[in-house]
VEXFI-705184 format. One record per residue (C-alpha): x, y, z; residue number from 1; residue in three letters. Coordinates in steps of 0.2 Angstrom, whole numbers. Layout:
// VEXFI-705184
+-------+-------+-------+-----+-----+
:    px :    py :    pz :   n : res :
+-------+-------+-------+-----+-----+
:     X :     Y :     Z : NUM : ALA :
...
+-------+-------+-------+-----+-----+
//
This chain:
// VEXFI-705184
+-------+-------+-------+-----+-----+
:    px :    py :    pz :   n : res :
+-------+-------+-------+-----+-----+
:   -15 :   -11 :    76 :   1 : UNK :
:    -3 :   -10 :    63 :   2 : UNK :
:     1 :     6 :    54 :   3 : UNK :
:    14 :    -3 :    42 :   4 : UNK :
:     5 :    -3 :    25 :   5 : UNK :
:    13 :   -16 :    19 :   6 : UNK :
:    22 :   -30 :    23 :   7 : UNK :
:    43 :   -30 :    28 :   8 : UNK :
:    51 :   -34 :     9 :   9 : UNK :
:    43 :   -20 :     2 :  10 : UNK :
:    62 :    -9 :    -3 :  11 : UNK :
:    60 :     8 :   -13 :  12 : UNK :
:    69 :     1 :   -26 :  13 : UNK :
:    55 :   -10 :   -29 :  14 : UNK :
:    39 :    -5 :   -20 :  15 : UNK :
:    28 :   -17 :   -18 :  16 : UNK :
:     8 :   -17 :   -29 :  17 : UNK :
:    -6 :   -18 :   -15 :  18 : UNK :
:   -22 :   -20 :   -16 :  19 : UNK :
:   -36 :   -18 :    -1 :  20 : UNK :
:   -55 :   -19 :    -3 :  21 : UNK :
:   -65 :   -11 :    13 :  22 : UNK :
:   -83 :   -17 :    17 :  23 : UNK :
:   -88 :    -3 :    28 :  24 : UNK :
:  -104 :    -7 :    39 :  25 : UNK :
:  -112 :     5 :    47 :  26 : UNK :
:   -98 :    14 :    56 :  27 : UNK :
:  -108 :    30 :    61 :  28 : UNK :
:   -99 :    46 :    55 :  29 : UNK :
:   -91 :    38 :    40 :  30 : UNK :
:  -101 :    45 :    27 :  31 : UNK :
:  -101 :    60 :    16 :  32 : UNK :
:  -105 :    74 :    23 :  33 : UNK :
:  -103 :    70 :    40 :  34 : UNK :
:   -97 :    86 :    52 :  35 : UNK :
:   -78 :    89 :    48 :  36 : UNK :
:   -77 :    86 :    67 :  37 : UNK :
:   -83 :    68 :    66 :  38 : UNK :
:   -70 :    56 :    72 :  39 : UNK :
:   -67 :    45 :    57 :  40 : UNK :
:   -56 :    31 :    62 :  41 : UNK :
:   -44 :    21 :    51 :  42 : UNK :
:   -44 :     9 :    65 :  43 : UNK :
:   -48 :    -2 :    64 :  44 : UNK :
:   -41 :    -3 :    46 :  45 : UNK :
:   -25 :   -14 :    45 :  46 : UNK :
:   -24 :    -7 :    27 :  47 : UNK :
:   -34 :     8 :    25 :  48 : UNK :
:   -50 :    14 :    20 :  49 : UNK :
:   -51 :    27 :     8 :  50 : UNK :
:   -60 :    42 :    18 :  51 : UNK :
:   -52 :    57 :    22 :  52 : UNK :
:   -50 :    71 :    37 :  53 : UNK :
:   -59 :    86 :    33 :  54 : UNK :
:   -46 :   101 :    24 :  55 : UNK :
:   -39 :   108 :    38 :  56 : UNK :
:   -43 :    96 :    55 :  57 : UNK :
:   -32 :    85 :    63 :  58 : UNK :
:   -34 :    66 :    71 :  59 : UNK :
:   -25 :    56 :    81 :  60 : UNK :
:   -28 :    37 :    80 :  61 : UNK :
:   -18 :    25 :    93 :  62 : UNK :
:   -18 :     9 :   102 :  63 : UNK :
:   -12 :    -7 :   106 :  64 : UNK :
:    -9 :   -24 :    98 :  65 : UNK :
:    -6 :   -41 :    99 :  66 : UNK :
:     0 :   -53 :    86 :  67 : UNK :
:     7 :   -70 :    78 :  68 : UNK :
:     8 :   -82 :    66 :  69 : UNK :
:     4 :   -95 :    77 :  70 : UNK :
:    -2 :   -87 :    93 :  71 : UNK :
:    -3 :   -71 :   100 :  72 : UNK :
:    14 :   -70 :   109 :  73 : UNK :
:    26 :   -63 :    93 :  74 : UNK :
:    25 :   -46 :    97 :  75 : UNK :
:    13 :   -36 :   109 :  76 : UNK :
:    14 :   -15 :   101 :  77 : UNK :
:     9 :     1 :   106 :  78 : UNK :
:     3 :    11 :    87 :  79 : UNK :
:     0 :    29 :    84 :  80 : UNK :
:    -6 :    39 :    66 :  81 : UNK :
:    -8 :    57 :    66 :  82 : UNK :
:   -17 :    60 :    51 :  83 : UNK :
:   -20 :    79 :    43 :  84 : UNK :
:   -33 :    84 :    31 :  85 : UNK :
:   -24 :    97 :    18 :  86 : UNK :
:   -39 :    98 :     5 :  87 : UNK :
:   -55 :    89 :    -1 :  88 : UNK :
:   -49 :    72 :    -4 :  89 : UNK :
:   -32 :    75 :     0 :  90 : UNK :
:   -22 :    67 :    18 :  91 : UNK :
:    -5 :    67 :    24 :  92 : UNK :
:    -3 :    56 :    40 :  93 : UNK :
:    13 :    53 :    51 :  94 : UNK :
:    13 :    34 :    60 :  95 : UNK :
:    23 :    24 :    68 :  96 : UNK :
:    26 :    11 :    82 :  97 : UNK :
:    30 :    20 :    98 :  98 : UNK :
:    33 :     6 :   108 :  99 : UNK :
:    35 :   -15 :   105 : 100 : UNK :
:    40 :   -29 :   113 : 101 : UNK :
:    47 :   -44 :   104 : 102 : UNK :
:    54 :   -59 :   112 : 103 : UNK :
:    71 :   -51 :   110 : 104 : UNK :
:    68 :   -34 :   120 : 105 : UNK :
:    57 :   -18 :   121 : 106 : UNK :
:    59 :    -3 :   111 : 107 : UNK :
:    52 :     9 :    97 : 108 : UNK :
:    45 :     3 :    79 : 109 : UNK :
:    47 :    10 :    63 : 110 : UNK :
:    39 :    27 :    58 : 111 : UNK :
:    33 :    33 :    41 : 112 : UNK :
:    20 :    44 :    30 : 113 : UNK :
:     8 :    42 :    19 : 114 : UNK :
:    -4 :    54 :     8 : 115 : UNK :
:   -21 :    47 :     3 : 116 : UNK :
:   -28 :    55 :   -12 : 117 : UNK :
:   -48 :    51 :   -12 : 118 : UNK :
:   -63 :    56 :   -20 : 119 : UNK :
:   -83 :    47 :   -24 : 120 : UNK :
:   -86 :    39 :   -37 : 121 : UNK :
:  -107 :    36 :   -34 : 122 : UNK :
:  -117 :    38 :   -17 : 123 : UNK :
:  -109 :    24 :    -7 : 124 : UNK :
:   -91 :    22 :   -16 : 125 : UNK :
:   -77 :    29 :   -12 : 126 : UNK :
:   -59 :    24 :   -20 : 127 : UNK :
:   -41 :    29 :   -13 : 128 : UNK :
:   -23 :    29 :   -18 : 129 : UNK :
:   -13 :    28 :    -2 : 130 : UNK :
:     6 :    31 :    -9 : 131 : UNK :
:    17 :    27 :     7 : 132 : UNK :
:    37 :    27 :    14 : 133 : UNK :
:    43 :    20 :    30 : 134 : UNK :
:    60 :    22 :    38 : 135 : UNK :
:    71 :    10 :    46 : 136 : UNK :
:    69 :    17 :    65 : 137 : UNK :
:    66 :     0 :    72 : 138 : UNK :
:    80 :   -12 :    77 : 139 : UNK :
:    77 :   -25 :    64 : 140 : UNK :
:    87 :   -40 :    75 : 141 : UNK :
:    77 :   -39 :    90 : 142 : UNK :
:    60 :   -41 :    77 : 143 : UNK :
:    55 :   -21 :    78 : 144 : UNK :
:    58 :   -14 :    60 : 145 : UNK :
:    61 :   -19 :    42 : 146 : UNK :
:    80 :   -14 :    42 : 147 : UNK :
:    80 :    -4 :    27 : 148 : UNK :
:    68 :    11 :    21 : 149 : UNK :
:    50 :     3 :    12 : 150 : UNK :
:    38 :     8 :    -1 : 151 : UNK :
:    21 :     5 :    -6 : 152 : UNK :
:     8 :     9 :   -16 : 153 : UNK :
:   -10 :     8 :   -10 : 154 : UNK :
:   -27 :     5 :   -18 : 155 : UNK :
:   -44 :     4 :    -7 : 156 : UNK :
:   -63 :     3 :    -9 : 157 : UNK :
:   -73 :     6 :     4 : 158 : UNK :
:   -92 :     3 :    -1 : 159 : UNK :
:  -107 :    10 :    12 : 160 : UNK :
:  -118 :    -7 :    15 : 161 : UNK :
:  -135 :    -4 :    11 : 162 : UNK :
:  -144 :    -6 :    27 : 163 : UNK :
:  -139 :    -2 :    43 : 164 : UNK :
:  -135 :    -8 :    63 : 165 : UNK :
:  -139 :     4 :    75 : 166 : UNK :
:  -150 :    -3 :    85 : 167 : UNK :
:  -138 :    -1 :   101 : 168 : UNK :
:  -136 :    16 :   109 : 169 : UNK :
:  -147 :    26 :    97 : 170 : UNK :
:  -133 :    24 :    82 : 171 : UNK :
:  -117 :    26 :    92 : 172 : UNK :
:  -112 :     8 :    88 : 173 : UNK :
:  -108 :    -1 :    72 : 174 : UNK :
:   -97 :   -16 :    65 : 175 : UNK :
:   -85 :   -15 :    53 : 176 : UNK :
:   -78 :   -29 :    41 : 177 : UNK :
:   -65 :   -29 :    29 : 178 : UNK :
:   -56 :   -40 :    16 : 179 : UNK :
:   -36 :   -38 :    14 : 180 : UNK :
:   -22 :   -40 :     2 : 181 : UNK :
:    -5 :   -37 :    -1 : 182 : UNK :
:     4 :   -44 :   -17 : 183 : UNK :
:    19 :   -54 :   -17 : 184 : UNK :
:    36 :   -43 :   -20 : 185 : UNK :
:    52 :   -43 :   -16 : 186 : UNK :
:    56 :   -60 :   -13 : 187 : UNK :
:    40 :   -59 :    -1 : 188 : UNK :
:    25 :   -69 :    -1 : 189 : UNK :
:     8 :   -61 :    -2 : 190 : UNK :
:    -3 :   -57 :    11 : 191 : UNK :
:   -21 :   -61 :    15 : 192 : UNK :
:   -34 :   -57 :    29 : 193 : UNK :
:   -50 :   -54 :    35 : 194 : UNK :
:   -52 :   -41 :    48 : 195 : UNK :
:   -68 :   -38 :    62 : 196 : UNK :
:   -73 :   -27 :    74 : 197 : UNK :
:   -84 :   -16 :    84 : 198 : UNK :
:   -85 :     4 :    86 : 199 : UNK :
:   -92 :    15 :    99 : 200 : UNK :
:   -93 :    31 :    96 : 201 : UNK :
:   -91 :    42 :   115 : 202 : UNK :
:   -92 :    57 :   107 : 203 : UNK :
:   -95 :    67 :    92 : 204 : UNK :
:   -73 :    67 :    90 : 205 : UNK :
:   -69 :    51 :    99 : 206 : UNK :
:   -73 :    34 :    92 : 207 : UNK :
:   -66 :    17 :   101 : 208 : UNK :
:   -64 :     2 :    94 : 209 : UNK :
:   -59 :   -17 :    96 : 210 : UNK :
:   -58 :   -33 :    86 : 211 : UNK :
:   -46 :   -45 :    78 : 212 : UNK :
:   -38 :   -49 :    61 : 213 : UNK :
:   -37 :   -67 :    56 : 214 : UNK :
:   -24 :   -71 :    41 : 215 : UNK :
:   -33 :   -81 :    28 : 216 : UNK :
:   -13 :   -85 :    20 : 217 : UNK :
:     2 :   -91 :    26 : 218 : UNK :
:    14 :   -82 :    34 : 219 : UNK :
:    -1 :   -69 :    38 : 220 : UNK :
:    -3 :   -66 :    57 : 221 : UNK :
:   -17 :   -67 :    67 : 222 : UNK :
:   -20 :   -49 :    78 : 223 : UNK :
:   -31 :   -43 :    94 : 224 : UNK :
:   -33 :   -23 :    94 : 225 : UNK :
:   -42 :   -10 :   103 : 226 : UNK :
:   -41 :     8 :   100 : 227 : UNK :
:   -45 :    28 :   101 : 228 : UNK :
:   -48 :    39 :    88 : 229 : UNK :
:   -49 :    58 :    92 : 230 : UNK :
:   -51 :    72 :    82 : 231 : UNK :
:   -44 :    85 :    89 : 232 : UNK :
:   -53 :   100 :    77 : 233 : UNK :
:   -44 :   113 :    65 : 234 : UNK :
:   -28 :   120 :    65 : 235 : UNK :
:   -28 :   130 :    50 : 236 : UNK :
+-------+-------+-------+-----+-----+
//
């Protein structure tokens, strides 16, 4: 799983115009109203979704990734995002790649923070802007960081499907879809993927998940994920 909203180009001096559209199906807990202790994973998002921890709790999302443009033997990463819920509609997360291996050694990623600003717009829409900064942590010649400090700008949909899957384990399971994008900038090409995976929700606070990202553009790599997401209740 890739925490990194955008893809290595992206410089503050020109931050780089995305745009990601989320087909949530059925992930139990996602929707309104659910208890501010609900586990609410952006795994496994590879650019967000546009929900939000409830004001005042905090969740911790990590795990592990496999990736490349032509196999699965670029990079092999260990991703954290510890996200913080300030008000309604309102996020600040910390993430950042604690651990990667590349073919040219071992060693930590980049880190950043982004703030998510959300709110509904009818019964089963919700939209996001997702502003976010990354710093140059990583050591960019061995393939584990951008080199220089990166900027985006995020915008997300996530639309409730209709129906719903929870025929296995009385609703703790769902499927999750999603449709990517990141638009060309700074002398990079754009980005484009398709993203599917399965949940299972352990507890009321901890959601797991796995799946895989197929890249629908060239240049877009192909991923393998699984991950935990816990919320680890209120801290003010």
């Amino acid at each position: 799983m890739s925490f990194r909203k955008f893809p290595d180009g992206s410089t503050l001096g020109g931050v780089r115009r995305s745009v990601a559209l989320c087909a949530l199906l059925s992930i139990p807990g996602v929707a309104r109203g659910q208890s501010p202790r609900a586990a609410n994973p952006e795994r496994p998002t590879f650019a967000t979704h546009a929900y939000t921890v409830a004001p005042g709790y905090i969740e911790l999302e990590q795990g592990v990734r496999v990736q490349g443009a032509d196999d699965l033997s670029d990079a092999t990463a260990w991703d954290y995002n510890l996200k913080f819920g300030l008000a309604r509609g309102v996020q600040l997360a910390f993430f950042g790649t604690g651990f990667m291996r590349t073919a040219a050694g071992t060693g930590p990623g980049d880190v950043g923070t982004t703030l998510k600003l959300s709110t509904a717009v009818s019964t089963r829409t919700t939209v996001a802007l997702a502003p976010s900064v990354t710093f140059a942590t990583g050591d960019a010649s061995a393939g584990r960081g951008a080199g220089r400090a990166q900027g985006a700008l995020l915008a997300v949909a996530s639309v409730d499907a209709p129906w719903k899957i929870h025929a296995i384990g009385g609703g703790r399971c769902g499927f999750t879809g999603e449709a990517y994008g990141y638009s060309a900038g700074a002398g990079e090409p754009a980005q484009w993927g398709a993203l599917g995976a399965v949940t299972v929700r352990l507890a009321q606070w901890a959601v797991v998940d796995a799946g895989g990202s197929v890249g629908l553009w060239r240049d877009t790599p192909d991923l393998v994920f699984v991950g935990l997401t816990t919320n680890l209740g209120r801290v003010f």
